[in-house]
N, C-alpha and C positions, 0 to 999 in steps of 0.2 A: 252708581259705581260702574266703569266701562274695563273692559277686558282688558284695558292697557294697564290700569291699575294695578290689576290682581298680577300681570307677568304671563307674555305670549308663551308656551313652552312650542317650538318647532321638531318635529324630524319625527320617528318611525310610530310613535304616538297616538299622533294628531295634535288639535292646538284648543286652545279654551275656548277662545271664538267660537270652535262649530260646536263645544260643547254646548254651548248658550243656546246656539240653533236650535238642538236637539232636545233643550225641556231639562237639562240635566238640572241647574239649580233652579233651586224652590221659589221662584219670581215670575209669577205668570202675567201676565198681560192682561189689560183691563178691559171689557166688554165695552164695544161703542152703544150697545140697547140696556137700559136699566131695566131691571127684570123686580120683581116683589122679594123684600128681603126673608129672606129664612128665620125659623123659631130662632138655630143657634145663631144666628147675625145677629137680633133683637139679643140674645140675653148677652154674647159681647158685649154691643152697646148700652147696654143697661150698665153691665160694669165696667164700662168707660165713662159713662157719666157719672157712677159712685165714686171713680178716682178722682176724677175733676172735682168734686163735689168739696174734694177733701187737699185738693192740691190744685197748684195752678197750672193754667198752660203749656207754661218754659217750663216748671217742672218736670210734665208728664210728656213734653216733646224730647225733653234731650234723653228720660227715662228709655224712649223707645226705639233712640238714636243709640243709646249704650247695646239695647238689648240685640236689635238689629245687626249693630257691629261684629259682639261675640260670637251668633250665629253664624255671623259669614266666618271669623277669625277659626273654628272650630271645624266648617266645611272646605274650608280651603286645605289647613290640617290633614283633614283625613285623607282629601282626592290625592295631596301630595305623597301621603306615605303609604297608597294603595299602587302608584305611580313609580315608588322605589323598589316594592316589590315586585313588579310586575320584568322591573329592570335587571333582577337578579338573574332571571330563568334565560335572560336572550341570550342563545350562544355567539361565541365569541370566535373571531376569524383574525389569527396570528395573536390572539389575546389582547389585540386591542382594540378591534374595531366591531361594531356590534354588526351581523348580520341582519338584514332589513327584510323582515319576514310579512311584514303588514299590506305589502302590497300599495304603499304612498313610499314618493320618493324621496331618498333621502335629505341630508342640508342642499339647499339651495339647490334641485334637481337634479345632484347627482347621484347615480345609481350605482356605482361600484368606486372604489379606489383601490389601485394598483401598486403597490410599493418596488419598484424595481432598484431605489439605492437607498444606502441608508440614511434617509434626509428628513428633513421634516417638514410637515406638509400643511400649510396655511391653509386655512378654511374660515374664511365672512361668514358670520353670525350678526345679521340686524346691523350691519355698519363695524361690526368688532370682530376683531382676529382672535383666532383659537389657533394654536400651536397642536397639532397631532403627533406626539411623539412617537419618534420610529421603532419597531421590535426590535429585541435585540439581536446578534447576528446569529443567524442557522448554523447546525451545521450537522453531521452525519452522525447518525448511532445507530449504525447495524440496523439489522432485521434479523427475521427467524422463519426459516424454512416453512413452509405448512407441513401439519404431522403427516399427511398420508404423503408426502416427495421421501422419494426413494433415500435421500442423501441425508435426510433427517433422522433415519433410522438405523445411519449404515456404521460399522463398527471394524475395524481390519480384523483380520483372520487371522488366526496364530499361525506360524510361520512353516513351512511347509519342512517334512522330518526327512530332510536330504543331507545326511552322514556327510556326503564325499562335494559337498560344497557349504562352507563355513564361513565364508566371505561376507562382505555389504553384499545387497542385492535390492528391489524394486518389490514395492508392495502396494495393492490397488490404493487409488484413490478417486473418491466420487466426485465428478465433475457436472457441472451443470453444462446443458449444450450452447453453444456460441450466441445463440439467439437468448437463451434466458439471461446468459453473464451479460451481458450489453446491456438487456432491460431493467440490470441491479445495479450496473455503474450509478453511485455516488454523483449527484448533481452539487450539491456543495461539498465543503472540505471539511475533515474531521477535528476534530477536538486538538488542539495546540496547546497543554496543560502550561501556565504559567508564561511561558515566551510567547508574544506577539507578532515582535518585529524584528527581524534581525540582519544585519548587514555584515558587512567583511572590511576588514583591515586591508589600504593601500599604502604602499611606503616606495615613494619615487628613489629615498635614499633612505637604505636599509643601513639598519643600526646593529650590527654583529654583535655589540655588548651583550652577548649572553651565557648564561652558565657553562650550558654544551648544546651540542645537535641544534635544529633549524639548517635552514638551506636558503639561498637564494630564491626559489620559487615560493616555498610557503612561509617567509619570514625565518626571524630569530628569537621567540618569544621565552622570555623570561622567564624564570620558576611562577615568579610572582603573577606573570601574566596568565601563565598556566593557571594555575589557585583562582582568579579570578573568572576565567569563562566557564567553572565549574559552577561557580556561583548564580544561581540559575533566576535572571529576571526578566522583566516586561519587552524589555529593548535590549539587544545585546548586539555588539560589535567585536565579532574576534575575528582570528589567522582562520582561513580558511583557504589557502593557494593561492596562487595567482596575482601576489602583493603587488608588482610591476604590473604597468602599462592600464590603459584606458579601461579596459575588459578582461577576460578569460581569453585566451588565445592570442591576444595582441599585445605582441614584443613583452608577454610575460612568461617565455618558455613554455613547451608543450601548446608549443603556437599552429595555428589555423588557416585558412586562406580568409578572405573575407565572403566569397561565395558561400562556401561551407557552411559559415559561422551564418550566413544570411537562412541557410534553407535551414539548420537547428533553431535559430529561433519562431520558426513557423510553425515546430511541435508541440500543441498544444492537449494533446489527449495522454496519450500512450507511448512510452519511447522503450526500444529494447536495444542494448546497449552492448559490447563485446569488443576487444581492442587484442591483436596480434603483431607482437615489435620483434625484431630480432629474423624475420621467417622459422619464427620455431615452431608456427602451429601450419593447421592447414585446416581453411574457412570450412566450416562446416553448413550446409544448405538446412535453414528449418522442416520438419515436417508436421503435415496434418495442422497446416494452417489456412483458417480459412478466407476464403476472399474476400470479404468484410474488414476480417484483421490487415490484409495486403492493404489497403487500399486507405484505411483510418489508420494503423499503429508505422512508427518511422522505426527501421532497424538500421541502426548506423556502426559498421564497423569502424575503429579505428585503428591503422596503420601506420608506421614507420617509411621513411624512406629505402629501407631495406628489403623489408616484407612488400611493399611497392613496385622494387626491380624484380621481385622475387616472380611476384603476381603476372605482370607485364611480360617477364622472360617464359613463363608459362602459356602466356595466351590467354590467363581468366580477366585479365582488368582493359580495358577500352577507354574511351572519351566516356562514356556513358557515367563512369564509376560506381557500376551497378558488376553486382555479382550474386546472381539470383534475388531475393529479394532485400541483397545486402546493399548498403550502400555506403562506401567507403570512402575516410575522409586521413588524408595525409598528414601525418603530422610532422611538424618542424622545430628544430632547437627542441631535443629532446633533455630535461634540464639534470636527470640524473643519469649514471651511467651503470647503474643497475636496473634492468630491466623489468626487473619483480615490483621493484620500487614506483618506475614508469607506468605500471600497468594499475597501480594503485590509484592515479587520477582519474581515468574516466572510472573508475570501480564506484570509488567513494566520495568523487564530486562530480557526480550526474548531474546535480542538481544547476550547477555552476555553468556548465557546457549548454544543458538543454533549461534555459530560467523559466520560460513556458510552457513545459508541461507540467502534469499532475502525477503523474506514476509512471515507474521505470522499474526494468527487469533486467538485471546483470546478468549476464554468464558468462564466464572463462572460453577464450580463444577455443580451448579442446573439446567444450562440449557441447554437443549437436540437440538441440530446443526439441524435442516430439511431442509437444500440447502445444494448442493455441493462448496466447500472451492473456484474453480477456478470462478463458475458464481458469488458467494461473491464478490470475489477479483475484477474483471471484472466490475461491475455494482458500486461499491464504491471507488473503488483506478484509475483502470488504463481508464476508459471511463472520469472518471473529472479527469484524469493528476492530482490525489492528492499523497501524501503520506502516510497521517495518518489520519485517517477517525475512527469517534464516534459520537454513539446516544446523541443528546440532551433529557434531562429529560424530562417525557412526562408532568409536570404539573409546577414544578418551571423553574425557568428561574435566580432568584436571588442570589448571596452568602449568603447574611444575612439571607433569607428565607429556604435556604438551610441549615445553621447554626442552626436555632431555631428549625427547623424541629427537627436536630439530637439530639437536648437538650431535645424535646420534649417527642422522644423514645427512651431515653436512650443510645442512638448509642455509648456514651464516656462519658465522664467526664465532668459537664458542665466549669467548670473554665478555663480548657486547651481550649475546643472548643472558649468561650470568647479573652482567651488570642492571639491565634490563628487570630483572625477574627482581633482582634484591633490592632495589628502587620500586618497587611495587609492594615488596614484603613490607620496607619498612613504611609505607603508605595504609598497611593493613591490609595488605591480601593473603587469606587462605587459602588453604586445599579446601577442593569442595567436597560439600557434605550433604546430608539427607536435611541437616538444617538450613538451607538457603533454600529448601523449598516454599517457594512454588515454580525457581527456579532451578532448571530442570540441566542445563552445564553452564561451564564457563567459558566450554570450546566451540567455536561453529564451524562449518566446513564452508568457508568464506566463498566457495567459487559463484554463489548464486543468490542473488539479494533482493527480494522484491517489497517496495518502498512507495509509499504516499508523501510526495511532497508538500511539506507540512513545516513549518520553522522548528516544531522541537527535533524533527526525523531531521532535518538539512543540518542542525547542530550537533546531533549526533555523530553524523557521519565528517561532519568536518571537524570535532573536537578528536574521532579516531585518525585521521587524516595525519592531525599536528603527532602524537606519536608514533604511527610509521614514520612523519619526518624528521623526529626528534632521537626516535629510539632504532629501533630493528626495522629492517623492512615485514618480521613477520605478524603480520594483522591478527593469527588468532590468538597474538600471546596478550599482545595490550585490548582485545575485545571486551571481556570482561570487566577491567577496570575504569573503562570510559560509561559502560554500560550501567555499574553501580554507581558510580559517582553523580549519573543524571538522573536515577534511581531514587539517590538520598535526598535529591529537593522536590522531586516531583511524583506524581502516580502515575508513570510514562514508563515501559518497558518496551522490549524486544522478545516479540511472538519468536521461538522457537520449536521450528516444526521436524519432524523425523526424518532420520536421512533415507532411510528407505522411499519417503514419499517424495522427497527430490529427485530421486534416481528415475521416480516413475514420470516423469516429465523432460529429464535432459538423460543424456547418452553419454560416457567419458571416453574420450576414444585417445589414440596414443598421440603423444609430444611428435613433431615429424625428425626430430632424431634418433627415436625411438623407430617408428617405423622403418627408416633407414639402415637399421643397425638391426632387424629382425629380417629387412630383404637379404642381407648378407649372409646370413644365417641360414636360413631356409632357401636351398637355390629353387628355380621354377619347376613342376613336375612338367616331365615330358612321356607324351606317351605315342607312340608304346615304347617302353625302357629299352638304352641301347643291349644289346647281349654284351657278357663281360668278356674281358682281351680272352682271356685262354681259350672262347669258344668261338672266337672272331673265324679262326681259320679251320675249325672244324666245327661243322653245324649241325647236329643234333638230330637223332632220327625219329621219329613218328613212331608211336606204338598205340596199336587199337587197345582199348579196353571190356572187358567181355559184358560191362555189367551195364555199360551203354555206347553208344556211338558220338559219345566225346571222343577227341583229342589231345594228347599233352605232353609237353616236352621232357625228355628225359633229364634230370638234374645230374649234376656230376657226382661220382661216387665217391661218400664220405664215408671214413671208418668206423663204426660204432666200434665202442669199448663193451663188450661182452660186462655183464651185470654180476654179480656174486651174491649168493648167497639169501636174505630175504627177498633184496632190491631185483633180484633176477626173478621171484618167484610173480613178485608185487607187478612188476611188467607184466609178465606171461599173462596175467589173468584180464587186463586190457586191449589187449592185442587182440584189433580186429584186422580180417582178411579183406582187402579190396581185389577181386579179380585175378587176374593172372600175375604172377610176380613179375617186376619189370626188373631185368637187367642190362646195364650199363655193358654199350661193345666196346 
């Protein structure tokens, strides 16, 4: 029987072949010198000759050819299933490939395999293909600080007992240093519960047939359409802006240069993102960032043709289009004429403008960044395994209260804001309560969004997109409602982090009509102050004072009203003496 028989096994092993080498099975090889037989050889053959004695030949041949057999059948048996044990304990790399710890090389010489896509990987076996199925795709689940790191242990401080300030205000937050947040950026992408793949609606000719609200930019999308991008599946195509033209920015309103749109899509890490229409703000320069983040994260302001002349009549904007570490990009066919409204696309479709990055950081024209984008990122997104992380408001908590607020100050229209709200009640929205925890409001303080681009986060934010285009321009009334609805199909939420710890990273500084309207107010001090008219023409005489060698002018003399009674006593007893009395000539 030769080893081809019995089945060659190859790879981290060894193979049967060298077993045979090595004496393993019980078949030893026959001496070329005949040697004197042994007692026990004689009494075998003695009872070999009593078998024959009693049976024939072919009998007692094929007898020994059975017995022969099961022996092997029984050894083969065993080495096999000493051989599946043995395959249990190998550790396993990506879970499917076995690590080759023996020291012989693997199938057919090779020594490692590599998986860089998710394919599948032929491998010759003796003339025959084996199929290597690919792992299944990675992706990101957090980590956990080591116990003895400062930030693992760290817990905010109660808030400091200062009476005569009541306001929001800024509360520490533990950041890891630039150098460690970079060494914890996420190499793959996080978890995408339930959506895969998801595209966007184009419509060359827009179909206005609808209920109400939509716009020329973000479509006209039906009740019904609505109902169904809630609808939460593998592959999903909905309105997500920019319905006209070839791309984002081409001939679909809140249009771009093709330059511009050339150097966003080369942002492939990091993008921090801020838009100024109208000249109502005035750019603000980040700080305490570091040269690493200059040099890897893209900060792209966007501009208005107005805030452009604004910049230019200024002196800050050049060919360059650079304004500190800003870089500013003009926009064109601005498509609505509410500027709250306008400020809403780059806000909530970053995803759309920059398709190549991973992670972006919103903030409001008004406020000025003091962290660097990667300890942001680090301490909000990638330390809680979230994806899309926002300040809750630092004083409401409710929609309806959030509602009357904006009715309050004017924010919109009261009717629409109503209408709005009772469209949502009768959809099932509550006041909120201690029972919708673990969710902690319903309001955020939208100026500041930090996001992992991800298809369930890029649906999120453009399912909230369709009702600012649908409803009110105010985003934190419909937040809530886009947020449970994506809630009820999947196990996807919105990290909501405190607003004291937002404050501790951006700076709110004033609207520049605001500042405008507070120069006017406060004229500039001048010093030293002129003298008043009635002293212009007679000027004041110097008197020493005995109790030092100061000087001081004499004030004009005013009447005291003579005190009566307790008030007269209650004086006297305070009344201290300075020096010589001065009197007025």
């Amino acid at each position: 029987m030769t080893g081809g028989s019995l089945g060659i096994r190859s790879g981290s092993y060894g193979s049967l072949d060298k077993q045979l080498q090595n004496g393993v099975l019980p078949i030893q090889a026959t001496s070329a010198t005949r040697t004197k037989p042994s007692k026990m050889f004689k009494e075998k053959e003695t009872l070999v000759h009593w078998i024959c004695k009693f049976a024939g030949r072919k009998k007692v041949g094929m007898l020994l050819l059975c017995v022969i057999s099961a022996a092997v059948f029984v050894w083969v048996l065993y080495v096999g299933k000493g051989e599946d044990q043995e395959g249990v304990n190998v550790p396993k790399l990506n879970n499917n490939l076995p690590v080759n710890n023996s020291g012989s090389p693997l199938i057919n010489e090779v020594q490692s395999i590599r998986i860089d896509n998710w394919t599948s990987l032929p491998v010759s076996v003796e003339g025959t293909e084996v199929r290597v199925m690919p792992p299944p795709p990675s992706y990101f689940l957090g980590y956990t600080l080591p116990p003895g790191h400062p930030c693992s242990t760290f817990s905010l401080p109660p808030p400091p007992a200062d009476k005569k300030r009541t306001g929001p205000r800024p509360c520490p937050v533990c950041y890891l240093s630039v150098e460690e947040a970079v060494a914890l950026m996420p190499k793959v992408p996080s978890f995408s519960p339930v959506l895969k793949n998801l595209t966007y609606i184009y419509e060359e000719n827009l179909n206005k047939e609808t209920e109400f609200g939509g716009s020329d930019f973000g479509g006209y999308p039906t009740l019904k359409q609505r109902d169904d991008s809630y609808d939460i599946r593998e592959s999903m195509n909905v309105h997500c802006g920019f319905v006209k033209g070839s791309k984002p920015g081409h001939g679909t309103g809140f249009d771009i240069g093709d330059n511009d749109l050339l150097e966003m899509e080369q942002c492939h890490g990091v993008v921090v993102a801020s838009a100024i229409f109208g000249a109502f703000d005035i750019i603000q320069q980040p700080k305490h960032i570091s040269k690493y983040s200059k040099q890897t994260i893209c900060f792209y302001m966007f501009v208005d043709e107005e805030t452009e002349a604004d910049l230019k009549t200024n002196g800050s904007l050049d060919e360059s289009k650079k304004i500190g570490v800003w870089r500013t990009v003009v926009v064109h066919n601005l498509p609505y004429t509410d500027g709250r409204r306008n400020g809403k696309i780059p806000k909530l479709l970053t995803h759309r403008l920059f398709p190549n990055a991973r992670f972006s950081l919103w903030i409001d024209g008004k406020l000025e960044l003091v962290a660097d984008p990667y300890q942001i990122l680090e301490r909000f997104l990638w330390r809680k395994n979230a994806t899309f992380a926002i300040s809750r408001h630092y004083k409401r908590f409710d929609v309806f209260d959030e509602a009357e607020a904006n009715k309050a100050a004017g924010k919109y229209d009261n009717s629409s804001i109503d209408f709005q709200v009772d469209f949502y009640k009768k959809e099932g929205l509550t006041a909120y309560s201690e029972a919708k925890l673990p969710i902690t409001s319903d309001i955020p303080e939208g100026c500041v969004i930090i996001r992992e681009h991800v298809p369930i986060s890029n649906l999120f934010t453009c399912l909230w997109f369709n009702e600012v285009d649908r409803f009110t321009s105010r985003d934190q009334i419909s937040f809530s409602t886009v947020r449970d609805k994506i809630a009820a199909k999947t196990n996807w939420t919105v990290d909501m982090f405190l607003d004291c710890e937002r404050r501790n990273f951006v700076v709110q500084q004033y609207h520049k009509e605001v500042l405008a309207r507070l120069a006017r107010r406060v004229p500039p001090g001048i010093y030293p102050p002129p003298p008043p008219l009635y002293l212009a023409n007679n000027p004041p005489r110097i008197f020493s004072l005995e109790t030092s060698d100061e000087s001081i002018l004499n004030a004009p003399f005013r009447k005291v009203s003579p005190r009566r009674g307790r008030d007269r006593r209650s004086g006297s007893r305070h009344h201290r003496k300075v020096g010589k009395e001065i009197v007025p000539s």
